[in-house]
C-alpha positions as CSV (number, residue, x, y, z in Angstrom):
1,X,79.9,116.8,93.6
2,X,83.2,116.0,95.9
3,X,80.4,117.3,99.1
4,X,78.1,114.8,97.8
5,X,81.4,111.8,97.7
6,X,82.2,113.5,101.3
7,X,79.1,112.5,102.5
8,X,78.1,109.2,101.1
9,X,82.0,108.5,102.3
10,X,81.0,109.6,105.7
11,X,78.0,107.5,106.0
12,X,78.7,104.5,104.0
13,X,82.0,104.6,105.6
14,X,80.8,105.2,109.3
15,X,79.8,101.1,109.5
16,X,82.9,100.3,107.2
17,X,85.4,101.7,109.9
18,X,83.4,100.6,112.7
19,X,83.3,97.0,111.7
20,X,87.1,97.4,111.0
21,X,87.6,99.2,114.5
22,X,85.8,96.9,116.8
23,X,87.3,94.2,114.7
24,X,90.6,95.4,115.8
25,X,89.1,96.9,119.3
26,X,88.1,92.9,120.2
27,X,92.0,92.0,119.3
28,X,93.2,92.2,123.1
29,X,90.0,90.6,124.1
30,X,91.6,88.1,121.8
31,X,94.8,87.9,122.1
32,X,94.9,87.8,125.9
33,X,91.9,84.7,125.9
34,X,93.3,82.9,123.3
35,X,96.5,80.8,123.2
36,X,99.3,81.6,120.7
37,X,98.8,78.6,118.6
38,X,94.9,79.1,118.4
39,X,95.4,82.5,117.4
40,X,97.6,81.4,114.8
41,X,95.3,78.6,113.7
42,X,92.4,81.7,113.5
43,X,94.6,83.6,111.5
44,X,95.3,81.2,108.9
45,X,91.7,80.4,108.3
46,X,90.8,84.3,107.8
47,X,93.6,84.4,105.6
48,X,92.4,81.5,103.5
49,X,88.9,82.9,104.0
50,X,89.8,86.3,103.2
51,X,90.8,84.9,99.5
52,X,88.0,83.3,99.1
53,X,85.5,86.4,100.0
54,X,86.3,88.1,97.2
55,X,85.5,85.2,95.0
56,X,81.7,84.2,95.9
57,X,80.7,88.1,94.7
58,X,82.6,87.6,91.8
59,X,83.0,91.3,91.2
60,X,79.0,91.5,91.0
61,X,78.9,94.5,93.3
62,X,80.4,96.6,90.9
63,X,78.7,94.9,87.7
64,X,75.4,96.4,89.7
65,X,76.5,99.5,90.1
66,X,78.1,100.4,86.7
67,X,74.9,98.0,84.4
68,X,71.9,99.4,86.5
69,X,72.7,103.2,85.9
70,X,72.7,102.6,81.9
71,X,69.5,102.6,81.3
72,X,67.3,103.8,84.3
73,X,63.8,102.7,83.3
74,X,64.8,99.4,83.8
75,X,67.2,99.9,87.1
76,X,65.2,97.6,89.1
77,X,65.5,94.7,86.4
78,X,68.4,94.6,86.0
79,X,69.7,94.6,89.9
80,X,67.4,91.8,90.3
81,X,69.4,89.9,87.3
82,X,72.2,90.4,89.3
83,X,71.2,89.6,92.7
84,X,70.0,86.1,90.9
85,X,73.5,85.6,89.7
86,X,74.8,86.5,92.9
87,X,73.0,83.8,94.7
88,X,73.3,81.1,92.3
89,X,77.2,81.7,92.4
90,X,77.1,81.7,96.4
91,X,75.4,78.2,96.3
92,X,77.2,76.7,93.4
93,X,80.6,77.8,95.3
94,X,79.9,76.4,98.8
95,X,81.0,73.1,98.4
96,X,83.6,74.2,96.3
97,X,85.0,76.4,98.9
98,X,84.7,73.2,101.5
99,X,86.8,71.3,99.3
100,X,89.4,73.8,99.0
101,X,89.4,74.6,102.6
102,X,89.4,70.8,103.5
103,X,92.7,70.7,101.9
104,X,94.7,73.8,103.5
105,X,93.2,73.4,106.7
106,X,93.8,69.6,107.2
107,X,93.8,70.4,111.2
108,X,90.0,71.9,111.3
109,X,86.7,69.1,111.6
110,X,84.5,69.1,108.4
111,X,81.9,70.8,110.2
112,X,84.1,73.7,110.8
113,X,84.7,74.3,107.1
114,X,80.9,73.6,106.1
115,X,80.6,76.8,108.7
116,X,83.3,78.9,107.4
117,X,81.4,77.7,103.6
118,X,78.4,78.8,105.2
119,X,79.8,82.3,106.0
120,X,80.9,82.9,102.7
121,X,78.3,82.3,101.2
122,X,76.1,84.1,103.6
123,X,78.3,87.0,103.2
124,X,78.2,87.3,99.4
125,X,74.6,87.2,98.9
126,X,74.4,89.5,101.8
127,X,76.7,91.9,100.5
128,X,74.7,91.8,97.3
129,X,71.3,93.0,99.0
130,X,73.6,95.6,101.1
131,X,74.6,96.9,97.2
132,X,71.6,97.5,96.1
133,X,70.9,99.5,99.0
134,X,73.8,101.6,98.3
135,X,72.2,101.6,94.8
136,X,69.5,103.9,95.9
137,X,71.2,105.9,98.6
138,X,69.4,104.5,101.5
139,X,72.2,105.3,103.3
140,X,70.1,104.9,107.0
141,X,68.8,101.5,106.1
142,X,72.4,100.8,105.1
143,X,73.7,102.0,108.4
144,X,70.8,100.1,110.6
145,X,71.8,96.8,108.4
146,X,75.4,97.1,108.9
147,X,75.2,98.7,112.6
148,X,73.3,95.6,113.2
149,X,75.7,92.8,112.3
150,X,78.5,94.6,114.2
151,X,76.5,94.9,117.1
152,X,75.9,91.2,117.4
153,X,79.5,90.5,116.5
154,X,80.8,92.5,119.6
155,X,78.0,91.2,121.9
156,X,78.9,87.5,121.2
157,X,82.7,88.3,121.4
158,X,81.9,90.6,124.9
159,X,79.8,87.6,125.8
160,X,81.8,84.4,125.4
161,X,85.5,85.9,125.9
162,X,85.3,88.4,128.8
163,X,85.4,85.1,131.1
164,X,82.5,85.6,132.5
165,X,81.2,82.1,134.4
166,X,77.5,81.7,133.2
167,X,78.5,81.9,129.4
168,X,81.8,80.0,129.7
169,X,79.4,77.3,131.3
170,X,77.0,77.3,128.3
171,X,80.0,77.7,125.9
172,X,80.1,73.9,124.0
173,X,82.7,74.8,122.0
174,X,84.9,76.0,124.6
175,X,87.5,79.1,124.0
176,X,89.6,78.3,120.9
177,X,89.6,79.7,117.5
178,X,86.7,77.3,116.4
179,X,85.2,79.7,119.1
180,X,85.4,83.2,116.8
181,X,84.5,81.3,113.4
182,X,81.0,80.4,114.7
183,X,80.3,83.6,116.1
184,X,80.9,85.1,112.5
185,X,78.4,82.6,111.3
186,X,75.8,83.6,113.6
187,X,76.3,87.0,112.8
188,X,76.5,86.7,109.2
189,X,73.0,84.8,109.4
190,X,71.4,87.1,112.0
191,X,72.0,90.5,109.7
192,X,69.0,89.3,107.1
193,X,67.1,89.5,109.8
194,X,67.5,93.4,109.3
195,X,66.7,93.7,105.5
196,X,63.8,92.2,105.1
197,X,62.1,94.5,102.9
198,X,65.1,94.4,100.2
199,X,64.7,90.3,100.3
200,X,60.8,90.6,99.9
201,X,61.0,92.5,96.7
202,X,63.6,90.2,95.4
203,X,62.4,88.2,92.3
204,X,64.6,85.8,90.5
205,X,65.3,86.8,87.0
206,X,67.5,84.4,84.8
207,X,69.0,86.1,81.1
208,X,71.6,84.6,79.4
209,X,72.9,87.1,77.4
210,X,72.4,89.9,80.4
211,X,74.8,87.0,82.4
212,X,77.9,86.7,79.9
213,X,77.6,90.2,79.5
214,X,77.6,90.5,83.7
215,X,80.5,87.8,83.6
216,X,82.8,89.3,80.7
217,X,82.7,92.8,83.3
218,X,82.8,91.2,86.5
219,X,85.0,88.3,86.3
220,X,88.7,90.1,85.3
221,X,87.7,92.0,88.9
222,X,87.4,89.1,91.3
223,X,90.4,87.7,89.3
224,X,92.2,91.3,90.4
225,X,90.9,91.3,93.7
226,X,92.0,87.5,94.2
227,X,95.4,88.5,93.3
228,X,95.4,91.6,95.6
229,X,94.1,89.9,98.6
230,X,97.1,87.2,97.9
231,X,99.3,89.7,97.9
232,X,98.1,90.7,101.3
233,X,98.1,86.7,102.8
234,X,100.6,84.9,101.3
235,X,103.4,86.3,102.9
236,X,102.2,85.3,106.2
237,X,101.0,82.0,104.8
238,X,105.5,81.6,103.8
239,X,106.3,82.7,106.5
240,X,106.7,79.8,108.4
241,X,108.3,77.8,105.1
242,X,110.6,80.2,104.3
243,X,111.6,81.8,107.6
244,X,115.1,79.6,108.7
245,X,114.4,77.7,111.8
246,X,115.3,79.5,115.2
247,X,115.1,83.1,113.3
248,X,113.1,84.0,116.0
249,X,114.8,82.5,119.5
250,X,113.1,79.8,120.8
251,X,109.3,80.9,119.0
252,X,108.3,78.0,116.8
253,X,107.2,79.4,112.5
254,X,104.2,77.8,112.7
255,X,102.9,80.6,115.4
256,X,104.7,83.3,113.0
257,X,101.1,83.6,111.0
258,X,99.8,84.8,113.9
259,X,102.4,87.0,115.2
260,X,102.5,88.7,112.0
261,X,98.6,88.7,111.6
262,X,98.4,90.7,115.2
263,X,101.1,93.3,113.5
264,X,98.9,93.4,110.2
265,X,95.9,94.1,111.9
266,X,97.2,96.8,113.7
267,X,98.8,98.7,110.5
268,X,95.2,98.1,108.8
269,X,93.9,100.7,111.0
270,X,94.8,102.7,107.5
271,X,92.6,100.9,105.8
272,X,89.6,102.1,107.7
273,X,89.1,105.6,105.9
274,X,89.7,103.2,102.5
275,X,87.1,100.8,103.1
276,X,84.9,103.7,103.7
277,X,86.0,105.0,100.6
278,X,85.6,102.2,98.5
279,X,81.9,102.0,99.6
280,X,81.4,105.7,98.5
281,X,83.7,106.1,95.6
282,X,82.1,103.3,93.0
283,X,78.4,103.8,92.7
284,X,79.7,108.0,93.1
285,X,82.1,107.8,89.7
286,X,80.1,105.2,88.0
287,X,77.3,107.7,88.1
288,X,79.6,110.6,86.8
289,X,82.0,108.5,84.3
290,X,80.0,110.1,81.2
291,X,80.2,114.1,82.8
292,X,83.0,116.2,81.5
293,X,84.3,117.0,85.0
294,X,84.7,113.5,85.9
295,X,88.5,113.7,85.7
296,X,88.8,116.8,87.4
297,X,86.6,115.5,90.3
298,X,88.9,112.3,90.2
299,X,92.3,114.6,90.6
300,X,90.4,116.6,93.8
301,X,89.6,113.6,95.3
302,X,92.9,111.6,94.8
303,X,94.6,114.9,96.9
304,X,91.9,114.7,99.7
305,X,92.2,110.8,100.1
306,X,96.1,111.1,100.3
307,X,96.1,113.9,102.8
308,X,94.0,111.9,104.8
309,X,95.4,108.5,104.0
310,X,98.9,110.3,105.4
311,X,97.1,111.3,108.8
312,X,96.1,108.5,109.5
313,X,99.8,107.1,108.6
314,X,101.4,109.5,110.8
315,X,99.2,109.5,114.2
316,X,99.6,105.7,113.9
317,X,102.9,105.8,113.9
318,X,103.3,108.6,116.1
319,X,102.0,106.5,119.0
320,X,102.3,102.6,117.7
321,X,104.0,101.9,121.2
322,X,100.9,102.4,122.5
323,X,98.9,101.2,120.4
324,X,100.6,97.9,120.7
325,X,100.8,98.0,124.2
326,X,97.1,98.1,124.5
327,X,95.8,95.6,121.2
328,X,99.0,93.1,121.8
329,X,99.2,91.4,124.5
330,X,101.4,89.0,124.4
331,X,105.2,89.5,124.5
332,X,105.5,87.6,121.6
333,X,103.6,90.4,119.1
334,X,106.5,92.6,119.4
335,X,108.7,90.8,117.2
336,X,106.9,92.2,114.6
337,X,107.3,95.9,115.8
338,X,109.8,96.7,112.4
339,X,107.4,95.2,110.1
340,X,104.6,97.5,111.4
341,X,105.8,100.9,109.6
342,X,106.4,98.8,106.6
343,X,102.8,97.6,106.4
344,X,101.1,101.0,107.5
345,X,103.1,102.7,104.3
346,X,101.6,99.4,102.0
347,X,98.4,99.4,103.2
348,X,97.9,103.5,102.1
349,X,99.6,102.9,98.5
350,X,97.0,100.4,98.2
351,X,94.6,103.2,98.6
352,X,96.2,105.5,96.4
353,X,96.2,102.6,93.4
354,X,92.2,102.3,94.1
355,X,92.0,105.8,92.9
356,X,94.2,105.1,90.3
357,X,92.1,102.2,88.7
358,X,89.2,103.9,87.7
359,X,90.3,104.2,84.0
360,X,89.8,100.7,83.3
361,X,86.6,100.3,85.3
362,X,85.6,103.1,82.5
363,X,86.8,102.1,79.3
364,X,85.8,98.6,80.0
365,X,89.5,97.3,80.1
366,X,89.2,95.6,83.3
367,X,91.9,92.8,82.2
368,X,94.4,95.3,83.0
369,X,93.3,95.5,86.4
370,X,94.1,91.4,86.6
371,X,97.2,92.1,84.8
372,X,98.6,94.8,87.1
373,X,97.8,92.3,89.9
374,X,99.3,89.6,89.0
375,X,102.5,91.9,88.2
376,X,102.3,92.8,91.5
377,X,102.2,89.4,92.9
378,X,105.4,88.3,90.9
379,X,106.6,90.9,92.6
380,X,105.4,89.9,96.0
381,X,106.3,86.6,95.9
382,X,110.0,86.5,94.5
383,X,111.0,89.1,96.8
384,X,109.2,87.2,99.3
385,X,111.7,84.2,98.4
386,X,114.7,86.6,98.6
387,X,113.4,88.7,101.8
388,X,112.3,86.2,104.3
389,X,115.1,84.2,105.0
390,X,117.5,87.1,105.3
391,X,115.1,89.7,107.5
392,X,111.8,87.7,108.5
393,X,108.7,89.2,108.9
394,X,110.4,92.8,108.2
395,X,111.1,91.5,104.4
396,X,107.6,90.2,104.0
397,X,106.4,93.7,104.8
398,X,108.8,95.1,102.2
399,X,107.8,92.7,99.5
400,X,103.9,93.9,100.0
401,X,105.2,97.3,100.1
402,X,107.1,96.8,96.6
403,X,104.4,95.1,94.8
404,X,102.0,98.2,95.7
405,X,104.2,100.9,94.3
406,X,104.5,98.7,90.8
407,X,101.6,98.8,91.0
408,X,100.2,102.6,91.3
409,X,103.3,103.5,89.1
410,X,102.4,100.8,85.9
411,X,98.3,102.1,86.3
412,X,99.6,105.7,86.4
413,X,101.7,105.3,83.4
414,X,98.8,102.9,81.2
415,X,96.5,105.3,82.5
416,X,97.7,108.4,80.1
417,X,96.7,106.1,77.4
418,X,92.5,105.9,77.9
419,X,91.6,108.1,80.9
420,X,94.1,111.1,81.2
421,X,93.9,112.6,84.6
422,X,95.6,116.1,85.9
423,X,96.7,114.9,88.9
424,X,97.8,117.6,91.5
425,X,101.6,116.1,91.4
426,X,102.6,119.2,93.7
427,X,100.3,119.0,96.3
428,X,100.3,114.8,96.5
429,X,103.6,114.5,96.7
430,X,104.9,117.2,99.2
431,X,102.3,115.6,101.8
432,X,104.1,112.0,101.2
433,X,107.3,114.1,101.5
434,X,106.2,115.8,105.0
435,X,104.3,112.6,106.3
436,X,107.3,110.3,105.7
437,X,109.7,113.0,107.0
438,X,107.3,113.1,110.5
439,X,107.4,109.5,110.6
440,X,111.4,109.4,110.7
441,X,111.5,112.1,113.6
442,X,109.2,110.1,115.4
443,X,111.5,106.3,115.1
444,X,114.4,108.4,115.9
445,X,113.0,110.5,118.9
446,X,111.3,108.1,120.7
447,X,111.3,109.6,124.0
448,X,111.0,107.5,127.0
449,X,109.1,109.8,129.4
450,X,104.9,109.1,128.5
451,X,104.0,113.0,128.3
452,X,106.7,113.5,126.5
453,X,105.2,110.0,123.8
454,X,101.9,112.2,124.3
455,X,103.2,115.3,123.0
456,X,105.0,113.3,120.1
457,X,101.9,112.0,118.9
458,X,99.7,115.2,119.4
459,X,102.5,117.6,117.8
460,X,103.7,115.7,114.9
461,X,100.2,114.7,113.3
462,X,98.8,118.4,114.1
463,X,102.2,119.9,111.8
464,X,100.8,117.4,108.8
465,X,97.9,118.9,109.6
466,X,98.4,122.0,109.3
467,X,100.0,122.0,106.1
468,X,97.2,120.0,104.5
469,X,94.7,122.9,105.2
470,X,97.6,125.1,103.9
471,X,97.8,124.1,100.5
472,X,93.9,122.9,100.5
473,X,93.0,126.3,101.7
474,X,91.9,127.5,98.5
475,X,89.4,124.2,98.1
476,X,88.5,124.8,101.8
477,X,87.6,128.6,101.7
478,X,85.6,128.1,98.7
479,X,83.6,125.5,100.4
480,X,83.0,127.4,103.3
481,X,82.3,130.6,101.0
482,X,85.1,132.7,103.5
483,X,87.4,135.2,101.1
484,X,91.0,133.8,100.2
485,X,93.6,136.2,101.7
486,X,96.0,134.9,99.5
């Protein structure tokens, strides 16, 4: 069974962590064409746009993947319920999400935010389609769709930001952040183009009943991923309100968004393997919830996920000069160097609650998901109040990092109570132990010399390494059918 989540975590995840890599891969490309206050302009609309992504699929992907496997003679009924919902929601949000966005970004045109709308929309419905896919484990189709829509993203990036004279001629929009949000239009548009067999067996079915069903599910997790992308926005969005005046020399708050954005987006690197876990892990469990090993498969793969969530920690640190040398690059970026640690540690205990939340996708008790959110967000934003003024960027960091661990230790605890799990305390915990422990030689090293950086980052990830196969090796010889020395 864990082979099987291995592999549908490898493919599923290959176009997550792609789109998430160029993403992050076109940040010089953006950073060095775009001016400080446009890039901080940019950032601010993903942030608001980032909020607002979770709420036009209102949870739906999940509803389709945990209503559709009930009852398997009638599969393709109800996905097509859902996809109905899905794109009556889309329309019924876009002007909605223009009115909002009208009123937090009072700087942008209207026709910008009827595109950014646009997207949205776009994205749900499309994101709907891409579920059902996943649905059926068409995994290639999957991968052609999504391999597609990064592939045009990149292109039109390469194209109209690598300053060359025949597209900056053709350009009418010249290169600003207003620049970036129409490319993710046309890409968002352009990717039907790839699925057109999923949208020609797509019939609109409309039930009542099947909807406030759908809706009693569905809606406590878009409430819960509402909160948890705030978590993750709203500090930068304070940052220039509650960050005194001259904190930062002679660098004005209102370009602190994007400062802090470029620093985010470098420790979301971590995020990667969880995206492509995410994809993976939800139609994987929902198909297994009822199976007596379920919670012994849940413990295996929490282990697995954290060794690999940790690697992924320490290489990053290991060699975050660098890395900020070459995705940063503009002096101003390195403000945010302390924050970066901070955010990277975050961004994994995020991970480590998305394994921890399955109980209440199975017992039906997604509230608790919204209610351990918006616990977390108290959290977030008080120590956000108390933080920022005193350390900046650094204590927005530490507020995100706070609200996380409330929040895997309160869905640990309720947890017991409906779904008990035997976690592999041992194992989990002496890799946090090593990784943070490799991450503190690594601050207070910091050679100078480049090879001897290079070494650094090579040696101290390969020890994590190491031990993870160590104390996995019983897992890994059975896999491999090799006989355990002991």
């Amino acid at each position: 069974m864990l082979k099987k989540l291995a592999s549908q975590t490898a493919t599923y995840g290959l176009t997550s962590i792609l789109g998430r890599l160029i993403g992050n891969l076109l940040l010089p490309l953006q950073t060095a064409r775009l001016s400080l206050r446009d890039f901080s302009v940019l950032s601010e609309i993903l942030a608001y746009a980032a909020v607002l992504s979770v709420i036009f699929p209102l949870g739906l992907e999940t509803a389709l993947f945990r209503y559709s496997n009930d009852d398997l003679s009638r599969k393709e009924e109800t996905e097509q319920k859902i996809i109905s919902i899905q794109i009556v929601v889309a329309l019924l949000l876009l002007p909605v999400s223009w009115l909002f966005l009208s009123l937090r970004l009072t700087e942008l045109e209207p026709l910008d935010l009827w595109i950014i709308s646009a997207t949205l929309a776009s994205d749900g419905i499309a994101g709907i389609f891409l579920a059902r896919i996943r649905n059926h484990n068409q995994s290639i189709r999957f991968l052609i769709v999504r391999l597609a829509s990064i592939g045009i993203t990149i292109l039109l990036n390469l194209l109209f930001l690598s300053e060359t004279p025949f597209f900056d001629k053709i350009n009418p929009i010249g290169v600003n952040f207003r620049l970036i949000v129409y490319i993710n239009f046309a890409a968002s548009v352009l990717t039907y183009i790839f699925m057109p067999e999923v949208i020609r067996r797509f019939r609109f079915l409309w039930d009542r009943n099947f909807l406030k069903k759908t809706l009693i599910f569905s809606v406590p997790m878009v409430m819960m991923s509402i909160v948890g992308v705030s978590n993750d926005i709203f500090g930068r969005i304070w940052l220039e309100s509650l960050t005194p005046a001259g904190f930062y020399g002679d660098i004005q708050n209102k370009d602190l968004i994007g400062i802090y954005s470029g620093c985010a987006k470098v420790a979301i690197f971590i995020n990667l393997g969880i995206q492509a876990y995410r994809y993976a892990a939800d139609p994987f469990f929902f198909s297994i919830q009822d199976k007596k090993d379920t919670a012994g498969y849940l413990s295996k793969s929490l282990t697995w996920f954290v060794g690999a969530g940790l690697m992924a920690l320490v290489a990053i640190q290991c060699n975050i000069e660098l890395i900020v040398k070459v995705f940063l690059r503009k002096p101003e970026f390195l403000l945010g160097m302390d924050a970066i640690f901070i955010l990277l540690l975050a961004n994994f205990l995020f991970g480590v609650y998305y394994n921890l939340s399955f109980w209440y996708k199975f017992s039906e008790r997604t509230y608790w998901g919204t209610l351990i959110s918006i616990g977390g967000l108290s959290i977030n934003a008080a120590l956000n109040f108390l933080l920022v003024p005193v350390l900046g960027m650094t204590g927005s960091a530490l507020a995100l990092l706070a609200c996380y661990l409330f929040m895997c230790g309160f869905s640990w605890i309720k947890s017991r109570e409906f779904f008990s799990v035997n976690w592999a305390y041992s194992k989990v915990f002496s890799q946090i132990a090593l990784a943070l422990g490799l991450c503190f030689v690594s601050r207070y090293l910091n050679p100078e010399n480049f090879w001897l950086q290079t070494v650094e980052g090579i040696l101290l990830p390969a020890i994590l390494l190491l031990y993870i196969i160590w104390i996995q090796k019983a897992e890994i010889f059975k896999r491999f059918k090799i006989e355990n020395p002991g």
